[in-house]
TIZA-112746 format. One record per residue (C-alpha): residue in one letter; x, y, z negated. Coordinates in steps of 0.05 Angstrom, whole numbers, padded with zeros to 5 digits, always signed. Each point is the difference from the previous one (the first is absolute). Last residue first. Example, Ala and Ser with C-alpha at 12.3 -4.5 7.8 and 13.67 -1.06 7.14 Angstrom:
<atoms>
S+00273-00021-00143 A-00027-00069-00013 
</atoms>
This chain:
<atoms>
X+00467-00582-00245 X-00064-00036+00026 X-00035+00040-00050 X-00044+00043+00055 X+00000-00063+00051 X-00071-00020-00004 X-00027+00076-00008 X+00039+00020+00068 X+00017+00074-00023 X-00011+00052+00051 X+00025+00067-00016 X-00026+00062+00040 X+00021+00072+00019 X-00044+00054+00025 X+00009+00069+00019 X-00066+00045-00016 X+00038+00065-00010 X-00020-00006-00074 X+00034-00070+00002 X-00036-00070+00006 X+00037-00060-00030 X-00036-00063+00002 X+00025-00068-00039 X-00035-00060+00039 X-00018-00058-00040 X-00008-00073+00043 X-00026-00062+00008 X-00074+00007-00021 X+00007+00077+00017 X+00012+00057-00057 X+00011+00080+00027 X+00042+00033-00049 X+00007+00073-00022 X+00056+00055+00003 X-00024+00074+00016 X+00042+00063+00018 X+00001+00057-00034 X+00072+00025+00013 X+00020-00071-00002 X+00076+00010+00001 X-00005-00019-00075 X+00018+00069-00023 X-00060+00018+00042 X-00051-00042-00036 X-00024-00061+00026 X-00073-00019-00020 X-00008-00065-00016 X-00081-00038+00021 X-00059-00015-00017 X-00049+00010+00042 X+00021-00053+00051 X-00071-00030+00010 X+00011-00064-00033 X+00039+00020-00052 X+00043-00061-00036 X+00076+00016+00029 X-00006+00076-00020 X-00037-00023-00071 X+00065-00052-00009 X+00051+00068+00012 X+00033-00018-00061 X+00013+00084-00006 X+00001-00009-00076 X-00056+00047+00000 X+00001+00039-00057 X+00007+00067+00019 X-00068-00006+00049 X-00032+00003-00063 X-00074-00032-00003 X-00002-00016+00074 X-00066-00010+00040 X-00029-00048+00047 X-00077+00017+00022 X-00069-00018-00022 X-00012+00062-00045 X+00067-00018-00037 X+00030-00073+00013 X+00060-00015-00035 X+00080+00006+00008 X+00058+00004-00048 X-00013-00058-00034 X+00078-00016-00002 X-00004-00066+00037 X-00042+00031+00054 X-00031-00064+00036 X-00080+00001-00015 X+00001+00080+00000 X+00025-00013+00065 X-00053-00040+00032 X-00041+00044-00029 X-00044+00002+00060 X-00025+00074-00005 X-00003+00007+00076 X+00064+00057-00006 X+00015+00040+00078 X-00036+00059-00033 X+00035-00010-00068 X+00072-00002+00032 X+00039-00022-00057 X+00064+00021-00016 X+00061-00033-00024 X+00066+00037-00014 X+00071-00011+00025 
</atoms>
């Protein structure tokens, strides 16, 4: 997987520059930015943090994503995992927030 940020979709937050624990992200020209895509440890805490879903994993082919896009929708309650494929299928996870470490 690789992240990707969707500059037009980007309101310059930093929301995620605030939670990237390897410093990966900051704000360039009021917008989220990567310094080496390479060396992101794929934590996926900027996905869960973005507002505005413009961050989010590409799927690559050999993934079965064939360019598809992972990202996370956040509620009070709950965090939905969204998978949208290049032939715009879609596939969610719902995770209950109160019960995530119930196991």
């Amino acid at each position: 997987m690789s992240i990707r940020i969707e500059t037009s979709t980007c309101i310059g937050c930093g929301r995620c520059t605030d939670v990237c624990p390897g410093n990966l992200l900051f704000l360039q020209a009021g917008k989220a930015a990567i310094r080496d895509r390479r060396d992101c440890w794929g934590c996926t805490a900027c996905v869960k943090e973005c507002p505005k879903n413009a961050i989010f994993f590409t799927l690559e082919a050999e993934l079965g994503g064939a360019g598809g896009r992972l990202y996370a929708e956040d509620s009070d309650e709950t965090l939905s995992w969204v998978l949208k494929l290049a032939d715009g299928a879609e596939q969610r996870i719902v995770v209950n927030k109160k019960q995530a470490n119930a196991y």
